[in-house]
C-alpha positions in Angstrom: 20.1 -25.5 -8.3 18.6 -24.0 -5.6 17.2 -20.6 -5.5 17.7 -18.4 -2.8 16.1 -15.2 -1.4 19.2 -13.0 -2.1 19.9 -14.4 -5.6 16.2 -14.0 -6.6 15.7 -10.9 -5.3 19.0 -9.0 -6.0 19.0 -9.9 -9.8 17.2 -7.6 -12.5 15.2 -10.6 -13.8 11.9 -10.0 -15.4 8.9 -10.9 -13.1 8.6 -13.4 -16.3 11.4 -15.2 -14.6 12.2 -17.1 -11.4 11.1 -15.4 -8.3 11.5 -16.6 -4.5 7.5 -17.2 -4.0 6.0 -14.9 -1.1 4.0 -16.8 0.8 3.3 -15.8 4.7 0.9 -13.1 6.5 0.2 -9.4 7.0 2.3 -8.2 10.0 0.2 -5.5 11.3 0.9 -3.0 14.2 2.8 0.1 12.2 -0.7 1.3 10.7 -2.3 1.3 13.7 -3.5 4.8 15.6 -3.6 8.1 14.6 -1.5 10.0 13.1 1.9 11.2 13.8 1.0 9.1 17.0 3.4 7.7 19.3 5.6 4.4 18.7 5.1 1.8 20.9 1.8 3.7 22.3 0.0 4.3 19.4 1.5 1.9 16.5 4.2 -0.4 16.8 6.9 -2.4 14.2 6.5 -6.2 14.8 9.2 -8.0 17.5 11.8 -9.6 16.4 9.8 -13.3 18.0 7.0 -12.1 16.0 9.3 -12.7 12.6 11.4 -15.4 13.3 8.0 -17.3 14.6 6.5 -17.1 10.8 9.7 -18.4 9.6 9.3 -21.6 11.8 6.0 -22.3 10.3 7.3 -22.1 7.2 6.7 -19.0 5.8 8.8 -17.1 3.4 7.8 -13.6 3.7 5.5 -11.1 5.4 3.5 -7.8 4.3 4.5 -5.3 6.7 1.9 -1.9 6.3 3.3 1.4 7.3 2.2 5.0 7.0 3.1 7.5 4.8 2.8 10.7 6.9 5.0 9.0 9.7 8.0 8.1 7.0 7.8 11.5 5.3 6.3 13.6 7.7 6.7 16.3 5.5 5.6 16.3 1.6 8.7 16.7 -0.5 11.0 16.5 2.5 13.5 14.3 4.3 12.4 10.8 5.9 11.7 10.5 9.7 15.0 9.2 10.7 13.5 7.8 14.1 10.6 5.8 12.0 13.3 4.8 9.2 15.5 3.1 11.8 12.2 1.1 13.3 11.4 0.1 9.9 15.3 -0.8 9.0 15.2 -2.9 12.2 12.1 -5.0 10.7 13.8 -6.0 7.4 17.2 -6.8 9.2 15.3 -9.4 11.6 13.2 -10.5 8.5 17.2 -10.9 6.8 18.6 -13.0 10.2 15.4 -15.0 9.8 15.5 -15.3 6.2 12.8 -13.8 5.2 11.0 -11.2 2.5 9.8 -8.0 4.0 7.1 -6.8 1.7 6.7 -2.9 2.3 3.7 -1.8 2.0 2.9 2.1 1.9 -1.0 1.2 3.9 -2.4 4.9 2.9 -5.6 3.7 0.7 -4.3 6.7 -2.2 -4.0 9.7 0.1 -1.9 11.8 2.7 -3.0 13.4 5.6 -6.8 13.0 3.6 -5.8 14.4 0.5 -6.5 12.7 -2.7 -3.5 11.3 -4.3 -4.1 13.2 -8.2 -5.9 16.0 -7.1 -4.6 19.8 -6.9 -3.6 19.0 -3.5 -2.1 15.8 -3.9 0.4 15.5 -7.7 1.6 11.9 -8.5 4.7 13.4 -8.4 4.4 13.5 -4.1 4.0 9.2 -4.5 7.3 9.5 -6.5 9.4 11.5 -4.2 8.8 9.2 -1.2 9.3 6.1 -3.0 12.5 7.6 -4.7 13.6 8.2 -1.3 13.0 4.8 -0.1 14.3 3.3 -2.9 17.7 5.0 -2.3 17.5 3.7 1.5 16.6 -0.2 0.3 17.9 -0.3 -3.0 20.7 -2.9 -1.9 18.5 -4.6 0.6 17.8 -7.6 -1.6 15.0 -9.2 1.0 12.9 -6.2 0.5 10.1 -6.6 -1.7 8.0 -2.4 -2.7 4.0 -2.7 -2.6 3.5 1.1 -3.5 0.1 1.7 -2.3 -2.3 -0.4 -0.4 -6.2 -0.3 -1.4 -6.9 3.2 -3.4 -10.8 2.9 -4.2 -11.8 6.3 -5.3 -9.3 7.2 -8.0 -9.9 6.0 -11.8 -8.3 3.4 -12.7 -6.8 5.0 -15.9 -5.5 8.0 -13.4 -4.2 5.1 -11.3 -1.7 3.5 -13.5 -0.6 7.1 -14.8 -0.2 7.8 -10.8 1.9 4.0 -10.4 4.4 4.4 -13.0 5.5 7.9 -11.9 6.7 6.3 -8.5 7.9 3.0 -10.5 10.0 5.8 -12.5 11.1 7.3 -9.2 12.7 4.0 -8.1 14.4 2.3 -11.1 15.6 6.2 -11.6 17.0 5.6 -8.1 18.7 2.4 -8.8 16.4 -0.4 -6.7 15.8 -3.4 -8.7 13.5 -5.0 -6.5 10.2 -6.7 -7.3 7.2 -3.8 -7.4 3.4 -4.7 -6.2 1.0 -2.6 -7.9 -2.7 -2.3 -7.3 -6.2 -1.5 -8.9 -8.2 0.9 -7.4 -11.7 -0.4 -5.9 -9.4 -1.6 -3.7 -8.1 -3.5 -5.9 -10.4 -6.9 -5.4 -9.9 -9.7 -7.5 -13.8 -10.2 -7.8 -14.2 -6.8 -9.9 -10.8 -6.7 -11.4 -12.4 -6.9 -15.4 -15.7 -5.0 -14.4 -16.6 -1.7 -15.5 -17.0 0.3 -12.5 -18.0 4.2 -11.8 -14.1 4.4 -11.2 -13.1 2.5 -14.4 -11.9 -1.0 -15.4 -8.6 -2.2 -13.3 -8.4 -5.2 -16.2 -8.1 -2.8 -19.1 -6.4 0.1 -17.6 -3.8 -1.5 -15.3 -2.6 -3.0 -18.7 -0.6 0.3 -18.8 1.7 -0.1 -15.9 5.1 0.4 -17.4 8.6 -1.2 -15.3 11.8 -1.0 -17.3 12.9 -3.7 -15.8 9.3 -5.6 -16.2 9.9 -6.9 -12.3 6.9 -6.7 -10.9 3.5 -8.3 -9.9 -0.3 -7.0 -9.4 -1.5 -7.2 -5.0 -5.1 -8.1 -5.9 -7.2 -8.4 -2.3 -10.4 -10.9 -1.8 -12.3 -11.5 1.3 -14.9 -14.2 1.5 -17.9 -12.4 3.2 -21.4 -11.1 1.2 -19.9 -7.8 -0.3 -16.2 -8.9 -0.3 -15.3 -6.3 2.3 -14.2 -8.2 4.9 -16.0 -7.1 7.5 -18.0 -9.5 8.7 -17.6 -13.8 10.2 -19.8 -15.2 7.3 -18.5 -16.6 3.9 -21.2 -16.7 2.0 -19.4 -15.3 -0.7 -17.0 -17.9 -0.3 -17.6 -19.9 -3.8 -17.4 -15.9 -5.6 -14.2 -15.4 -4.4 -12.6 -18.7 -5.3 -13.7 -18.1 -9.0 -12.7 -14.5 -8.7 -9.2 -15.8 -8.2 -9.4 -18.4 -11.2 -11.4 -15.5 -13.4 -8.0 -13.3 -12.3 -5.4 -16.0 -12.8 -6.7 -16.6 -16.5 -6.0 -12.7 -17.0 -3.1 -12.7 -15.9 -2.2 -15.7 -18.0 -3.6 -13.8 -21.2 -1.6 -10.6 -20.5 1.7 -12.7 -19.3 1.7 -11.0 -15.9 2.1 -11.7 -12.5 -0.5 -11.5 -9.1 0.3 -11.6 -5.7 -2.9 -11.9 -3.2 -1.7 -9.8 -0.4 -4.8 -9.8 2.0 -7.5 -12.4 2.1 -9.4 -13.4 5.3 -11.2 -16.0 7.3 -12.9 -16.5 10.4 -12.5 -19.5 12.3 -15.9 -21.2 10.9 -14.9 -24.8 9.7 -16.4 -23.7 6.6 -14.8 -20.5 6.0 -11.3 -22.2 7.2 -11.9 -24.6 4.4 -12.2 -22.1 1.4 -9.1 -19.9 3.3 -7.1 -23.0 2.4 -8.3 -23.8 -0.6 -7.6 -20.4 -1.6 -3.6 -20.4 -1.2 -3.9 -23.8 -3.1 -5.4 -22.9 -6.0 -2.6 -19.7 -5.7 0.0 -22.4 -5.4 -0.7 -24.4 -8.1 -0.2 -22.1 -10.7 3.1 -20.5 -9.2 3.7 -18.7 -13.4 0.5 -16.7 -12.9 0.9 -16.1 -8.5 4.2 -15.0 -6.8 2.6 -15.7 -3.7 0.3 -14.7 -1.1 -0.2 -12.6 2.6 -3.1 -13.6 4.8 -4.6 -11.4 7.1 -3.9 -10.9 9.9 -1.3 -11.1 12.1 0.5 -8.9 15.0 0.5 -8.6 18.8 -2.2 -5.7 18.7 -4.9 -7.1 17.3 -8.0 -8.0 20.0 -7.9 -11.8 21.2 -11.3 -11.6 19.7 -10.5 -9.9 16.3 -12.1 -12.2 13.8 -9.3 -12.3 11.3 -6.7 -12.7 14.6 -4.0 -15.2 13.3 -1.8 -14.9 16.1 -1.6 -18.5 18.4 -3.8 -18.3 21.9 -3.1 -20.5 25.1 -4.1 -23.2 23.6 -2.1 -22.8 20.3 -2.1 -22.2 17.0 -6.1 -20.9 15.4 -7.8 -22.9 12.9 -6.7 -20.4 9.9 -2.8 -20.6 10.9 -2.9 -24.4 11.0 -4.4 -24.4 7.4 -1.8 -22.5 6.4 0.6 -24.4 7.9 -0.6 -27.4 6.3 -0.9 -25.4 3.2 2.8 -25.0 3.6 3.8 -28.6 3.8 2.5 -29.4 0.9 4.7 -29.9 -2.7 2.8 -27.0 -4.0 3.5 -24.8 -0.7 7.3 -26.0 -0.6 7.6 -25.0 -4.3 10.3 -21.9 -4.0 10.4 -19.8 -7.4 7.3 -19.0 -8.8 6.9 -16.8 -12.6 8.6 -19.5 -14.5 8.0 -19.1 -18.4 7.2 -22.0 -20.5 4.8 -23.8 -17.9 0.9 -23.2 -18.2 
């Protein structure tokens, strides 16, 4: 039987069970500027070609980052009806294209640069606005909830405490959809089991607690010398394919889920290569990997931003074609992934 977005994704199934697999890129353009800034000046949604292009390729889904302080511009208060309506506009296109909108609050653990868990900053604030989207999406069965992107200076034990207050805040609210939580560190897959000066993401992200058990962990891995993804090179290239079979073997061991939502190449022949080998390996073992979000895509991104997946005069780049090969292959056509009683 085939398995379809909306039956996958409207069902209270464990993230044990049959999920659509997410495989497609980081849509990026509602980040972008200052903030409030100005839409369409400073920041912008992706267009509606923009969506229905990734679901030609292939695709099945896209990560689309947002801010925090434009949705709720006021802690504890009402969302921006103007930015709610540009980000409602997204997830119907990504519906009429058939596609998974993964939303994904792009804040790095604060608000208007205070600390999520300090004085200034309760968990409680991370629970409000995600109770509030949750009551706008929670019959929007395309729409997939990555609560925070990349927090790197809160402990990881203070982390999960801060995660399943907001996970609280939207099964409390009704939404069944599939969760992405995080690690702190910025949650790389190359130090997921380390002990670091702000914890140990392996042991203490063991304490994320769904009712509904629906969700998956959004590790990040770039390929360059420090994993930061900042730089061409890949030297670190043969690091980070181990870091994702060193995290897939944890997650096999704890009978979880990962998702890799950002990972990176230039268009080096070399570094191409490892980029596509890394969605295979992530393929290949659909019960540990719901899927995956390469970075990065979206209209406002320089023609010579290194990481730029978007097609030039001549066509599609090197990293988008190795995706779209990626795609065509039985692993990349594969459409649930968390099956239980496969290894």
């Amino acid at each position: 039987m085939l398995l379809t977005v909306a039956g996958l994704l409207a069902t209270a199934v464990p993230a044990t069970a049959a999920e659509i697999c997410l495989r497609g890129v980081n849509l990026s353009g509602a980040e972008f500027g200052t903030v409030p800034g100005r839409a369409n000046t400073d920041y912008t949604y992706p267009a509606e070609a923009a969506i229905h292009r990734l679901a030609g390729l292939g695709m099945t889904s896209f990560r689309l980052p947002f801010r925090w302080e434009r949705i709720q511009p006021k802690l504890g208060g009402e969302l921006d009806a103007a930015e709610l309506a540009r980000l409602d506009q997204s997830i119907e296109t990504a519906k009429a294209a058939g596609l998974v909108a993964i939303l994904d609050l792009h804040n790095f653990g604060y608000y208007a640069g205070k600390e999520l868990g300090s004085p200034a900053l309760a968990a409680s604030t991370l629970g409000d606005v995600w109770r509030r989207l949750a009551m706008h999406y929670r019959d929007r069965a395309n729409v997939v909830f990555s609560i925070m992107n990349e927090p790197y200076d809160i402990h990881s034990a203070e982390w999960a405490k801060i995660q399943n207050v907001a996970i609280a805040a939207i099964r409390k609210a009704g939404a069944k959809q599939m969760l992405l939580v995080t690690g702190t560190a910025y949650g790389g897959a190359h130090s997921w089991t380390a002990d670091l000066p702000v914890g140990n993401n392996g042991r203490d992200l063991l304490a994320i607690d769904d009712p509904l058990k629906r969700f998956a962990y959004d590790f990040h891995q770039y390929l360059d010398a420090d994993y930061s993804g900042r730089q061409p090179e890949c030297s670190a290239a043969q690091g980070a394919l181990k870091a994702i079979d060193d995290v897939t073997a944890w997650l096999k061991t704890h009978g979880r889920q990962g998702f890799l939502g950002e990972f990176a190449a230039s268009d080096r022949p070399e570094c191409v290569k490892v980029f596509k080998e890394m969605t295979a390996r992530l393929d290949s073992r659909p019960q540990q990997w719901i899927g995956w979000a390469a970075w990065g895509a979206g209209p406002w991104w320089p023609p010579d931003y290194v990481f730029n997946l978007e097609p030039t005069a001549a066509g599609e780049r090197p990293q988008m074609k190795a995706l779209i090969e990626q795609l065509k292959t039985k692993a990349g056509k594969n459409t649930s992934c968390g099956r239980t009683g496969r290894s």
